[in-house]
N, C-alpha and C positions, 0 to 999 in steps of 0.2 A: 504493500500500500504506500511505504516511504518513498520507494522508488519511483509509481508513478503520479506520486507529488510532484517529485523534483523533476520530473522529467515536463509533466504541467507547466512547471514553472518557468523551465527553460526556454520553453515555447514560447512562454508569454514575455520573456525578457527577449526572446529574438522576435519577437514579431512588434514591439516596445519600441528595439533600437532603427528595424526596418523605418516605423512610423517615422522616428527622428531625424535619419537620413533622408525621409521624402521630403517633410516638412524644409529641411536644410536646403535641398535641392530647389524644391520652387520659391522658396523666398530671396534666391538669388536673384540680382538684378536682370536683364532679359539678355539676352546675346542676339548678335548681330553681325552687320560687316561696318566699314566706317565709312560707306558710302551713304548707306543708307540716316546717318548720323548728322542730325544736322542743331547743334544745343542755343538753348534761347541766350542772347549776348544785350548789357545791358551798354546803351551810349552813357561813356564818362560823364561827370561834370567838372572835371580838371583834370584833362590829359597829360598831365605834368604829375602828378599825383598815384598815376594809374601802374601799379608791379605784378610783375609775374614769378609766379610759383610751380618750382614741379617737384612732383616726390616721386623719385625714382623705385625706392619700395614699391608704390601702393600702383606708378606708373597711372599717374593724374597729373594735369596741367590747369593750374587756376590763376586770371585773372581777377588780382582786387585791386578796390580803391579804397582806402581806408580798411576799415573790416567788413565793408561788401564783396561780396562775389560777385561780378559783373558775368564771368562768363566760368564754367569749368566742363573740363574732355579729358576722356581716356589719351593717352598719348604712348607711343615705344620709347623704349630709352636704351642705352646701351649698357649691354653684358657686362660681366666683372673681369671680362679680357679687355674690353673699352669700353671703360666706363664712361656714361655722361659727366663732365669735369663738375665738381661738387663745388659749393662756394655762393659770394654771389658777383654777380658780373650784371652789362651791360647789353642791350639789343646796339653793336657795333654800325652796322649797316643793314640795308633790307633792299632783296630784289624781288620783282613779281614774279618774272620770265626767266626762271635760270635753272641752269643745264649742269650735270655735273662733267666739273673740269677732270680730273684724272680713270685712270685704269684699275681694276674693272669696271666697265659699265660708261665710262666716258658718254654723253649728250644725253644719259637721262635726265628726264624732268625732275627737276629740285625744285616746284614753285612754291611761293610766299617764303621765300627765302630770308630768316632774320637770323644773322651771326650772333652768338653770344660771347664765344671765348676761341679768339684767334681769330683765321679764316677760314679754318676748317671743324669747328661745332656750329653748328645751326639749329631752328627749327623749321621746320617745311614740310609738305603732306609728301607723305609716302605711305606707305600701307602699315597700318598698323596690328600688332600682336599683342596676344594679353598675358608677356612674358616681355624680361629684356631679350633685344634682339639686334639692336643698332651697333653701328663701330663708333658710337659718343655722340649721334646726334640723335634728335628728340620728334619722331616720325606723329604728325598731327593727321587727323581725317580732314577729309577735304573743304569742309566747312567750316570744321575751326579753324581752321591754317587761315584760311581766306577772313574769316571775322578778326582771329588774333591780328592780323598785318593790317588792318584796316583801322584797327584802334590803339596798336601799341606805336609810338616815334620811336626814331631810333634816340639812344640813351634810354631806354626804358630800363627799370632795375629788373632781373632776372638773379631770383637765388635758387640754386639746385638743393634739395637735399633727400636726406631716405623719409624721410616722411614733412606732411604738413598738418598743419592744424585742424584743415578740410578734409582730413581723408575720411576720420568715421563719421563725420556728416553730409556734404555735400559732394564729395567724393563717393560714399557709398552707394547714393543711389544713381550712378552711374552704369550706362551697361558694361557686360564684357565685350570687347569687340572684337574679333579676331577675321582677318585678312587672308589667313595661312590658305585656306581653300580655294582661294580666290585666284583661276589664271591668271597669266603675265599675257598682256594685252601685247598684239603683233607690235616689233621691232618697228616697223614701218609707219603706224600710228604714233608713238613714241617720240619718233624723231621731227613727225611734220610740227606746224603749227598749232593743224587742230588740236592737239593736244592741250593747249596754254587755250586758244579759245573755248573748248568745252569746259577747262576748270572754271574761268572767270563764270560759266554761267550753273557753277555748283554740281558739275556730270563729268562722269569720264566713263569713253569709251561703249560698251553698256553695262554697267556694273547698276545702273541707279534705275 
């Protein structure tokens, strides 16, 4: 009779833990790609005023103005083989239309290009993972990229670090997004024009 107590009970404590993992599973934020991503962005009211933040742990990117959140997105950041450089630094320069200069990969699209440290970390829309994944720069979905460049000057303050203030709040209900499934759109697309004119209108390729 002892035994099929416990064995009762075993049942009832794995069918307990079952419940717990589902519960865990759906109160996750929703997943997605980062095309489909497009987050509500508040206009400054003193663009002088206006900092960005990224926590590389939590791999979130938020624009404040004081202790508002004007804008927040998932973002990529780079591995612990190249790391996003920690600190805080500056938006150095910013191009719309730019191409990466070196090998591998030379004339891809790098648009909303905004330097932080050096000339070679940036922020710019590339495909995004919900893992580090970059060689130290900070891959944006294609709407934030296009919001952040639209609202940040350059000199903007930019501090890296492994977490923010925002990650268990306005961070959390962020989705996951992940890219990884996502084909590599022809070489040929890539290289033309259209590419920079379908991002300016919030599309690429047919991913949206």
């Amino acid at each position: 009779m002892n035994q099929s107590l416990r064995f009762l009970a075993t049942l009832a404590m794995g069918a307990s833990a079952l419940l717990l993992c589902s519960c865990g599973t759906t109160s996750r934020s929703a997943s997605g790609t980062s095309f489909s991503f497009d987050p509500p962005a508040k206009k400054p009211s003193n663009p002088s005023a206006v900092k960005i933040h990224i926590s590389t742990g939590a791999g979130k990117l938020y624009v404040t103005e004081g202790n508002e959140v004007l804008l927040a997105t998932p973002c990529g950041v780079g591995t612990s083989a190249s790391p996003t450089p920690a600190g805080n630094h500056r938006i150095t320069s910013k191009t719309r239309h730019r191409r990466r200069q070196s090998n591998p990969g030379a004339g891809y699209p790098m648009t909303y290009w905004m330097s932080f440290y050096s000339p070679a970390y940036g922020m710019h829309w590339g495909f995004v993972k919900p893992y580090p994944s970059t060689h130290g720069c900070v891959r944006l979905p294609l709407n934030s990229a296009r919001k952040i460049f639209d609202m940040t000057p350059v000199g903007t303050p930019v501090n890296v670090a492994k977490s923010q203030p925002w990650d268990s709040t306005v961070g959390a209900s962020l989705p996951r997004l992940d890219d990884g499934p996502l084909p590599n759109p022809p070489n040929s697309y890539l290289m033309s024009g259209k590419v920079f004119a379908d991002m300016d209108q919030g599309k690429m390729w047919n991913f949206n």
